[in-house]
C-alpha positions as CSV (number, residue, x, y, z in Angstrom):
1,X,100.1,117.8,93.3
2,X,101.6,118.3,97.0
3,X,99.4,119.7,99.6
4,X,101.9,122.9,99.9
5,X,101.3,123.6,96.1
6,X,97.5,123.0,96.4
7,X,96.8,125.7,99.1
8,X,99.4,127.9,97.5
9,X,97.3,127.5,94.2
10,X,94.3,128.3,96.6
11,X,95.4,131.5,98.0
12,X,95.8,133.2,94.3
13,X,92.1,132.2,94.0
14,X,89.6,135.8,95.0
15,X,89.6,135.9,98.7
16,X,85.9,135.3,98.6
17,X,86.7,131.8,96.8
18,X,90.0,131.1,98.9
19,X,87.8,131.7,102.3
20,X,85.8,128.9,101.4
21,X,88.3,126.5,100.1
22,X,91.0,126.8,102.7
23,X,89.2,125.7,105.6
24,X,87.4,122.6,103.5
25,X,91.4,121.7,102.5
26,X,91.8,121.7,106.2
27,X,89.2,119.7,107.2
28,X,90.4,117.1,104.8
29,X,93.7,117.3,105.6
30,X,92.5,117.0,109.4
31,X,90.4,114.1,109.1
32,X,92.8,111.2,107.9
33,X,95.7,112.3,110.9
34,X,93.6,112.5,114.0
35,X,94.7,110.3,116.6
36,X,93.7,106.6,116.0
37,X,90.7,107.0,118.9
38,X,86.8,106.0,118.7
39,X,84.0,103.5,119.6
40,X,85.0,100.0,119.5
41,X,82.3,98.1,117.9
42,X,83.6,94.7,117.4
43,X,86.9,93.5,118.5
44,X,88.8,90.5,118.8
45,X,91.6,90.1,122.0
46,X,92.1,86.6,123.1
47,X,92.0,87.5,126.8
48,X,89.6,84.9,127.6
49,X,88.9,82.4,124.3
50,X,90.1,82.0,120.9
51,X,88.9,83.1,118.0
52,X,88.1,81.4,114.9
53,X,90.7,82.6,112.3
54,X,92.0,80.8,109.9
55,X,94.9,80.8,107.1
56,X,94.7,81.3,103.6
57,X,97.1,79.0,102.4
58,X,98.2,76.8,105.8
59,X,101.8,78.2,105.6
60,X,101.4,79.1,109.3
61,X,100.4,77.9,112.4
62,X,98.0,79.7,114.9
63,X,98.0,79.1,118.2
64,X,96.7,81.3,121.8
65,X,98.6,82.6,124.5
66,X,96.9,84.0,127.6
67,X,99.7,85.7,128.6
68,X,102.1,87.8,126.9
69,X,99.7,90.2,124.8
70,X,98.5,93.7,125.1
71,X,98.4,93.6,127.6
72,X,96.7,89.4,128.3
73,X,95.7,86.6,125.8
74,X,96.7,86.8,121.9
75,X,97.0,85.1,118.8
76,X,100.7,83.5,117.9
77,X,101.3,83.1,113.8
78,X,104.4,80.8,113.4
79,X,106.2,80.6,109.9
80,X,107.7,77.2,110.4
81,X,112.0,77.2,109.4
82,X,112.1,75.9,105.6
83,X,114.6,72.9,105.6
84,X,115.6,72.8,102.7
85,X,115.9,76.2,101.9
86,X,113.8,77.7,99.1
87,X,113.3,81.3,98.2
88,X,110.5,83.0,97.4
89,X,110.8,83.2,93.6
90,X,111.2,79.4,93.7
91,X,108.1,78.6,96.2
92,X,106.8,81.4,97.9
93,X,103.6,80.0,99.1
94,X,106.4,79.3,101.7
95,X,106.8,82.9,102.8
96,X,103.5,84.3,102.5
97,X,100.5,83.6,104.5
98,X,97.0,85.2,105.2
99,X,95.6,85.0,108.4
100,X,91.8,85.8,108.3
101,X,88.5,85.7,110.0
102,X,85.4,85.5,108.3
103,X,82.8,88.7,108.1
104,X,79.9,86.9,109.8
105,X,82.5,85.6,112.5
106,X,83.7,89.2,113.1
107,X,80.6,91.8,112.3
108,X,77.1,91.5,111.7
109,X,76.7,94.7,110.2
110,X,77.9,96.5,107.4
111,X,81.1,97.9,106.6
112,X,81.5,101.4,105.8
113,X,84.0,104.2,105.0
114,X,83.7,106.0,108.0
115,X,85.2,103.3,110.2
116,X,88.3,101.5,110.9
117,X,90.5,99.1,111.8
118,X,93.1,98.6,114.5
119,X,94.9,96.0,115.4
120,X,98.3,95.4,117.7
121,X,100.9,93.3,115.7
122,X,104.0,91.4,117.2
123,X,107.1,90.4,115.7
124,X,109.3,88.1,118.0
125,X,112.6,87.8,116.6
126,X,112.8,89.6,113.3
127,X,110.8,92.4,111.5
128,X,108.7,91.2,108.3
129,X,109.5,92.2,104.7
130,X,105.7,92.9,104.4
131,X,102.5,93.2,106.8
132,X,99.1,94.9,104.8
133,X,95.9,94.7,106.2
134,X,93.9,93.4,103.8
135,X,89.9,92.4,103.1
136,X,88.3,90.2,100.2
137,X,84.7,90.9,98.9
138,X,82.3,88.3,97.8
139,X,83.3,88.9,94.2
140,X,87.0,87.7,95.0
141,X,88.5,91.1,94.9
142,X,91.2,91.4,97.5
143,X,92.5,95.4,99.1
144,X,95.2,96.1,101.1
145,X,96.7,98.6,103.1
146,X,100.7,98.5,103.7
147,X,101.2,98.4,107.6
148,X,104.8,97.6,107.0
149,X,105.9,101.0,108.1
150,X,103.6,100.6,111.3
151,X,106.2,97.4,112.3
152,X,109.4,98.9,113.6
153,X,110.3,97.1,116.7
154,X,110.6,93.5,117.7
155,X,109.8,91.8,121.0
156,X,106.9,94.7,121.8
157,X,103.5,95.2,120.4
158,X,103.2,97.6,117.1
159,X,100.0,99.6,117.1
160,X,98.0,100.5,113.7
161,X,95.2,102.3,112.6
162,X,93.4,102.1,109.0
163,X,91.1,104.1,107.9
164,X,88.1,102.5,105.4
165,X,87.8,105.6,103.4
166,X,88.8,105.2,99.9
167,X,92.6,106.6,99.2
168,X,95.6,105.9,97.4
169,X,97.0,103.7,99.8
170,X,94.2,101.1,99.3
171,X,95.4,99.0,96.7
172,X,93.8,96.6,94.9
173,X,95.1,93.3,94.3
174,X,96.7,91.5,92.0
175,X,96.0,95.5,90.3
176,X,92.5,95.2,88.5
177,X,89.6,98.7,89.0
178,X,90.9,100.5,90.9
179,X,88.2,103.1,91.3
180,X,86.3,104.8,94.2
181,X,83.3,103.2,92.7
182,X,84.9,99.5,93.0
183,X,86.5,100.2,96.4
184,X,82.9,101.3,97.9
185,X,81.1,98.0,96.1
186,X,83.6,95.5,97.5
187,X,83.3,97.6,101.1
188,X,80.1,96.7,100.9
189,X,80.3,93.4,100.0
190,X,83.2,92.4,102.4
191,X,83.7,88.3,102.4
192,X,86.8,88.6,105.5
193,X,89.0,90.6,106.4
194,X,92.7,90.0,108.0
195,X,96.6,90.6,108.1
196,X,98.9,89.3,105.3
197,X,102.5,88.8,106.5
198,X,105.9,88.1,104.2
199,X,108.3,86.9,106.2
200,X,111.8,87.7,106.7
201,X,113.9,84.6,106.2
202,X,113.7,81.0,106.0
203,X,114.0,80.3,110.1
204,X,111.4,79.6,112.3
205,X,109.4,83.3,112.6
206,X,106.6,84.0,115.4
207,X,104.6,87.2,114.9
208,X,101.6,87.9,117.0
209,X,97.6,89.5,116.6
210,X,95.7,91.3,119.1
211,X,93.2,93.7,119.8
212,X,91.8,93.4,116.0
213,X,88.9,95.6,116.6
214,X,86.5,98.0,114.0
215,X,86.0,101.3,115.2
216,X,83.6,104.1,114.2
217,X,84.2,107.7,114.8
218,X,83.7,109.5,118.5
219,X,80.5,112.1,118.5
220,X,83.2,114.6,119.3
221,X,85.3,113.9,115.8
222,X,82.1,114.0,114.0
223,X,81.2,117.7,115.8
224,X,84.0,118.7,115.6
225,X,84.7,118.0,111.1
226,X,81.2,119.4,110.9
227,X,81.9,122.4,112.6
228,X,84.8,123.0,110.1
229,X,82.9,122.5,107.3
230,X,80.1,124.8,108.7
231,X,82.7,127.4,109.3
232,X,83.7,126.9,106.1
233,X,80.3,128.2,104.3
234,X,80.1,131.3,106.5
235,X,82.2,133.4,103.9
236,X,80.2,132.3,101.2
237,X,76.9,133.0,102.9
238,X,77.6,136.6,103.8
239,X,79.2,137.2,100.6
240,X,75.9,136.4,98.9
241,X,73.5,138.4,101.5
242,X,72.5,141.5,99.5
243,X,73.4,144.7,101.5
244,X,71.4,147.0,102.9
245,X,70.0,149.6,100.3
246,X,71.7,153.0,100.4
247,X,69.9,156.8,101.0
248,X,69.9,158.9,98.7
């Protein structure tokens, strides 16, 4: 059901009902688009050191620049040219590659679904056919997020944010629970976390990482979705105060 046929839906509802709904629709609607802004509370940049990531199945090759990123060091991920030429349905170990850090190596704490993730992501001289932030739990359960549409430009820095909350565009993979229930357990359990990358062809390919950082929301967000919410139980509230008695 689209948003547009979910408020309309609303609206039919008694106004005393509708006055209460409405502005919780809001809120949620709200929420997920604000601007990709809070509290940095781990982050990886490369300015001044490496960092130790790794690859999932050694398909790439990292390296670090200390010039060149956004806006000083960062991370180059090189697909090496395939000579001879194989396509992905023959060996696609080829075209794929995760690049990863460990949870221990990245945050001491726990995840949870108020945070998120941003990271700055570089593609050199051609766009990839797939970029998803993804994250593995201790169970082996893998989620990603498709940041494809985030990559539109070559030769300059592409900017994302992902939200932790549970949604439809976590996906589970290779496909297996996909539940809020399962989402929040492997949150909780989170094993690494990282950027998977298809490439675009079989020539040499350099795509970049920086600024990989886990933010939690600003005071101000927080005041601002719990004033909504409060304003959203004020109808009820007075609907429900008995009036004063009448003279007779």
């Amino acid at each position: 059901m689209s948003y547009v046929v979910l408020i309309d839906v609303v609206k039919r509802m008694r106004p005393s009902l509708s006055a209460v709904v409405l502005p919780v629709i809001a809120a949620l609607l709200w929420w997920p688009v604000q601007p990709a802004r809070g509290s940095v509370i781990a982050v990886h940049n490369w300015d001044t050191a490496p960092h130790p990531w790794h690859t999932m199945y050694s398909d790439v090759n990292l390296g670090w620049n200390t010039t060149g990123g956004n806006p000083a060091g960062w991370m180059p991920i090189t697909f090496p040219e395939i000579d001879p030429v194989t396509y992905p349905e023959v060996n696609q170990d080829k075209w794929e590659d995760i690049v990863y850090v460990n949870k221990e190596d990245f945050f001491a704490g726990n995840f949870t679904p108020n945070m998120s993730v941003g990271l700055d992501f570089y593609a050199s001289n051609a766009l990839p056919q797939n970029v998803q932030l993804q994250f593995g739990s201790t169970n082996g359960n893998v989620w990603g997020y498709d940041i494809t549409p985030r990559v539109t430009q070559t030769q300059t820095w592409n900017s994302a944010t992902v939200s932790l909350a549970y949604g439809n565009a976590w996906g589970p993979l290779p496909g297996y629970d996909d539940t809020e229930e399962q989402f929040l357990a492997d949150l909780a359990a989170v094993d690494w976390i990282g950027v998977y990358i298809f490439r675009e062809d079989a020539g040499e390919e350099v795509y970049g990482l920086d600024n990989f950082r886990l933010l939690v929301p600003e005071p101000g967000q927080l005041a601002m979705l719990s004033a909504v919410l409060l304003a959203a139980r004020l109808p009820w509230r007075r609907r429900r105060t008995p009036s004063a008695p009448r003279r007779t």
